[in-house]
N, C-alpha and C positions, 0 to 999 in steps of 0.2 A: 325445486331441484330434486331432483329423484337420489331415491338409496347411495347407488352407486356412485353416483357424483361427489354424492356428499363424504363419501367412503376413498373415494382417488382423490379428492380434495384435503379429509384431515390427513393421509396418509403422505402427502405429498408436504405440508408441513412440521409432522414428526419429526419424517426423517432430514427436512432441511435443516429444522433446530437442533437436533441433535448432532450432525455433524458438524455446522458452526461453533455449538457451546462445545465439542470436543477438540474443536480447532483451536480455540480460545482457549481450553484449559491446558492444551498440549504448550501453546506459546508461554501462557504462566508457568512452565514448569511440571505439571500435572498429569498424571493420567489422565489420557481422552475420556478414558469409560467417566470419569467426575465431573464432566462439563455435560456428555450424554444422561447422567444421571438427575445432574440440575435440570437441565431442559424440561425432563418430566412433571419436577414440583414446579416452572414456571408456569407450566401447562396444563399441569392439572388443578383439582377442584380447591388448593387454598392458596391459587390467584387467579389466574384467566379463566380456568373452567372449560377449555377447551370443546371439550364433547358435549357440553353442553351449551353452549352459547345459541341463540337464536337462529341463523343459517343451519344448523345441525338439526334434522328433527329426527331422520331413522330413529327408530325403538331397538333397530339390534346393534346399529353403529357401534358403540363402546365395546360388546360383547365380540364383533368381528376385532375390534383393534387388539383385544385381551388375546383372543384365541393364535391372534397372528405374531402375538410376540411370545404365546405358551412353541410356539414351532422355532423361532428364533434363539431361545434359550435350548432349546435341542440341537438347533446345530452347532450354536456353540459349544456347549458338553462333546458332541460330534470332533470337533476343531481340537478340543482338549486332548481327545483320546487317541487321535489321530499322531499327537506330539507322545506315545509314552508307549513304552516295551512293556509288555507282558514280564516278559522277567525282571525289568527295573520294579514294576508295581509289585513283583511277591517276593523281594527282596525289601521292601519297602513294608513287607507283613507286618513284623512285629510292633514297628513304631507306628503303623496304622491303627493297627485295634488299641493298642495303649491309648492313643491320642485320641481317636474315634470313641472308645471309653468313658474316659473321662471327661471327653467333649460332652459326653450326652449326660451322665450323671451328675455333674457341678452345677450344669444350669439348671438342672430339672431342680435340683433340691432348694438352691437360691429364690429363683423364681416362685415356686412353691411356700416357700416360708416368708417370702417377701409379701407374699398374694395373701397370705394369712395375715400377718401380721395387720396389714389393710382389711380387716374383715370379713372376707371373702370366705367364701364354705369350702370343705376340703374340696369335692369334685372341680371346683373351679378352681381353684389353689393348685392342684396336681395338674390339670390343664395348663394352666396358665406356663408351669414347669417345663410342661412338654413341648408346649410351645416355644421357649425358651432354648429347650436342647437341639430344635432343627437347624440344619446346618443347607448352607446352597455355596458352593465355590465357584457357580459359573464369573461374577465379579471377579472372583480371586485368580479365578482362569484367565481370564484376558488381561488383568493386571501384570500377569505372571510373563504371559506372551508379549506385550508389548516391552518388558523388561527384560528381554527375551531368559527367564529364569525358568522356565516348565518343564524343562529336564534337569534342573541340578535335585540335587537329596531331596531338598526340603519340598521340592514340589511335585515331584512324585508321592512322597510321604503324602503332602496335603491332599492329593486325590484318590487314594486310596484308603486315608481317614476320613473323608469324606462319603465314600462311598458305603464304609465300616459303620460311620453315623446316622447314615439315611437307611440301613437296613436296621440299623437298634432302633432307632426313634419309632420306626413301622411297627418295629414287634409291639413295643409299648405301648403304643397310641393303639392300633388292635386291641392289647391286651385291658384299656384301660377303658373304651368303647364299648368292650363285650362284656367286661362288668358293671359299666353306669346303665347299661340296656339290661342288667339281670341275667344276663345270659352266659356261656361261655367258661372255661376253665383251663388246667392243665391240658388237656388233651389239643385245646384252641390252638395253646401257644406250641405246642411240640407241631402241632399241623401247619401253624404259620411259619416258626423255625424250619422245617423240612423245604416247605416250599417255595421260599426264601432262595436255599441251598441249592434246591434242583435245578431251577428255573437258571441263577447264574450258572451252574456245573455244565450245564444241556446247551446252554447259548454259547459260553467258551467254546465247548468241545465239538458243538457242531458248525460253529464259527471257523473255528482253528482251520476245519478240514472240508468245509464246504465253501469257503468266500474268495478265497485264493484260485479253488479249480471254476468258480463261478466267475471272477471278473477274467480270467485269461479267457476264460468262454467267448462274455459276450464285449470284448474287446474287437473282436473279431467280426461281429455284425456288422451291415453296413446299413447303420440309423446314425442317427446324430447323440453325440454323447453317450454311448451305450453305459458305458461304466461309470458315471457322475451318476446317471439314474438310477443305475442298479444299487449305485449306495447311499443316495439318497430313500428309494423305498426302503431298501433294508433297514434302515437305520429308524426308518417311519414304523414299520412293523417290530422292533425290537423296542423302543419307545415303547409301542402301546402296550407290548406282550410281559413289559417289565410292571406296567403295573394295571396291566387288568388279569395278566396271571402269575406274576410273581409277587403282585403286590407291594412292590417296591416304588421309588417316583420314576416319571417316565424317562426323566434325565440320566438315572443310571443306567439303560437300556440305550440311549443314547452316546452314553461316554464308550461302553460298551463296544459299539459299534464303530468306535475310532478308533479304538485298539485291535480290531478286529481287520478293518480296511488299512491300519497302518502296516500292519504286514504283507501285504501285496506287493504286486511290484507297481500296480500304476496307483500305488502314494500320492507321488509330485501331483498326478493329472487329477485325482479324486482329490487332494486338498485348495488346488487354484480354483477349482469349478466351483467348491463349499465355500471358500473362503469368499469368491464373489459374490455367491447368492446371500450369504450370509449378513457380510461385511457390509454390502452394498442395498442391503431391503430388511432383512429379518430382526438379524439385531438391535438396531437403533432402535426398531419399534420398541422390544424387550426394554430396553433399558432404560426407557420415558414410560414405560406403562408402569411401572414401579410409582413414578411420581404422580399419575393421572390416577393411583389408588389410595393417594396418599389426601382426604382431607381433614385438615385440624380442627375444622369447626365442629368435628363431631365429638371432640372432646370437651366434657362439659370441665369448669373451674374444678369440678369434687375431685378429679383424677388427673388433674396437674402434675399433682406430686408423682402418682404412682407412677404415671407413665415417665416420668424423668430419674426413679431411680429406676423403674425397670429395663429404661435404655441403659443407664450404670451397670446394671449389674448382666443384661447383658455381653457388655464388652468386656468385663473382667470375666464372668465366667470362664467363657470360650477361651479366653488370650491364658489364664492362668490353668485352666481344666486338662487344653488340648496340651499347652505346654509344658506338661510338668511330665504328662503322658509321655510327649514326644521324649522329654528329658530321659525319662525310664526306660524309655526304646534306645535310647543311641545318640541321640542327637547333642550338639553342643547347648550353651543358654542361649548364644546369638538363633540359632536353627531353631531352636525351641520356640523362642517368641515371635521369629516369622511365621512357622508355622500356625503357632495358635491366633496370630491376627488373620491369619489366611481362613482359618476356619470359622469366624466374626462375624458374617454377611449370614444372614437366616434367606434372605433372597426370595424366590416365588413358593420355596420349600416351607416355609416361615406361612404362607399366602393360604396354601393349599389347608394346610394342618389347620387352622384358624376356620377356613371354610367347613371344614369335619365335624369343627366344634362349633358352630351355627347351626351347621345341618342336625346336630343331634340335640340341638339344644341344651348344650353343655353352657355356652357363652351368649351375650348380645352384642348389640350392634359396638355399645360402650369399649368391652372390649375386643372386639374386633380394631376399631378404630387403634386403642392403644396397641396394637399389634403391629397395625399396618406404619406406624409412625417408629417404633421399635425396629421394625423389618428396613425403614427407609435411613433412619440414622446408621445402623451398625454398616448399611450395602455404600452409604455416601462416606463412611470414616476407613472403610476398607480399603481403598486404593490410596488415601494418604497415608497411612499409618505403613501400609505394606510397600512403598515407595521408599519413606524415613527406613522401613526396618532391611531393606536391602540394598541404601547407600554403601558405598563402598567409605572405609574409612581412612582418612590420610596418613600417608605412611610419612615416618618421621625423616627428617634430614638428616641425609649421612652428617658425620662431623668430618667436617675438610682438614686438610692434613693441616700442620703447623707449620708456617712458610721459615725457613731458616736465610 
């Protein structure tokens, strides 16, 4: 069976598994994304094995399925940004950075002291931290949407500290790269800060004032879809431009670009055209690739424990870090601890930052693993927990009059 076959074939059971196990989790009660999510560990390497099993032999297969859900998770940040005002998100300022804050600084140091205490050297101690601190809400994003909550307070807050978090963890993880390599100083991080700044300043402002005279443009062509494409590239192009030159993840660059086509007038048309491409091919991949990264066997007995408090501590951090943040901003305790479960999920952002520290040979394979099983618990407890925490609560019964 050649490449492609084999490539339209596991792709063709991905996405069936994952929207039955979403279908199945919707009837229990559940977030679809948690039945989408399971599908991945049924399929991935600690039971079926998917991508590997004997019928499968391509060498690049696994790496196309990776790449095609690193684009899935873009539209959905896409989907995200599309649902939120510019103005609601910088009115949402203060409780962002508070929350974004301390989202990054409680795990980092937990993490870090936890990695120590397990005897691990500083450089991987600090890692391990940073790791820790990265934050991914696309989970929390769709969780949000299908309960339909992504414009109240707290979920604007949540993506705008989200976005606050994915630019500190950058600086850090930069800054902590440039001196395990020897290299690098004040000057690094004021260069990385700057460009950081510019990069979102320049895409706002050139956004603001060229995508609106741009989709009335080619609205008016006569191709097919003119304006689903044009925001589909853009959105491809602000992706890459965030983080091959702003240095940021590519998801910010993509959320980016939803708040940027939300302002248009053809909204409605650019969101049913994403929401299909999305909904119906891109995502599901995302959301089982998590599980197809996820194998346990590579956890040896020695690191049982760690990797079981490190999912612990984990979930406290974020839920107690971001929330206390959020609390400092404005928010009530109910709003606080949705938000800070909303920030929970480390997601592909968790994935990436782990691969940095491979690459630099900061970490091995060991913990890598304990990451990738970290990254899958917090993304699978995120739509239950943020379900429970946006129950509506029963309102009590009037007292009936006294019958005379």
């Amino acid at each position: 069976m050649s490449d492609f076959l084999q490539l339209i074939l596991v792709l063709a059971i991905i996405i069936s598994a994952s929207k039955l196990a979403g279908l199945v989790s919707s009837r229990l009660g559940q977030p679809a994304v948690l039945g989408e999510l399971l599908a991945g560990v049924l399929l991935g390497p600690s039971l079926l094995n998917l991508l590997h099993l004997p019928i499968f032999t391509s060498t690049h297969l696994e790496e196309t399925v990776l790449e095609l859900a690193e684009l899935g998770v873009i539209m959905l940040m896409f989907i995200a940004g599309l649902e939120i005002e510019v103005d609601e998100l910088l009115r949402a300022g203060k409780i962002a950075t508070f929350a974004g804050t301390l989202g990054v600084v409680t795990p980092l140091l937990l993490g870090a002291g936890l990695a120590l205490g397990f005897g691990y050297g500083w450089e991987t101690a600090i890692f391990i931290g940073i790791l820790m601190a990265a934050t991914s809400v696309s989970i929390s994003a769709q969780t949000l949407i299908e309960l339909n909550k992504l414009r109240t307070r707290v979920g604007v807050a949540l993506l705008g500290a989200a976005v606050f978090d994915d630019v500190l963890v950058i600086l850090v993880l930069s800054l902590f790269i440039a001196f395990a390599a020897g290299v690098g100083g004040v000057g690094d991080i004021i260069f990385t800060i700057v460009r950081i700044g510019l990069f979102i300043a320049v895409a706002l402002f050139v956004g603001l004032r060229f995508i609106p005279w741009l989709t009335s443009r080619v609205a008016r062509w006569p191709i097919s879809q003119p304006v689903l494409t044009t925001a589909i590239v853009s959105t491809l192009l602000l992706a890459w431009s965030a983080e091959y030159i702003g240095t940021v993840a590519a998801i910010t660059g993509a959320f980016l670009s939803g708040i940027l086509f939300g302002r248009t007038t053809q909204h409605e048309e650019v969101s049913r055209g994403v929401q299909g491409i999305a909904y119906g091919f891109l995502v599901p991949i995302f959301f089982v690739s998590i599980g197809l990264r996820t194998n346990a066997g590579l956890l040896a007995s020695g690191v049982l424990l760690f990797t079981v408090l490190i999912c612990i501590a984990a979930v406290i951090s974020k839920v107690v870090g971001c929330g206390i943040g959020a609390r400092a901003g404005g928010l009530s305790n109910r709003e606080s601890l949705q938000l800070g479960i909303g920030m929970m999920s480390r997601g592909e952002v968790g994935l990436i930052v782990a691969t940095v520290g491979i690459s630099a040979g900061v970490i091995g394979e060991e913990i890598f693993a304990v990451t990738v099983v970290m990254v899958l618990v917090t993304t699978l407890l995120t739509p239950i927990l943020l379900r429970l925490a946006f129950r509506e609560r029963p309102r009590p019964v009037a007292e009936q009059p006294a019958k005379t």
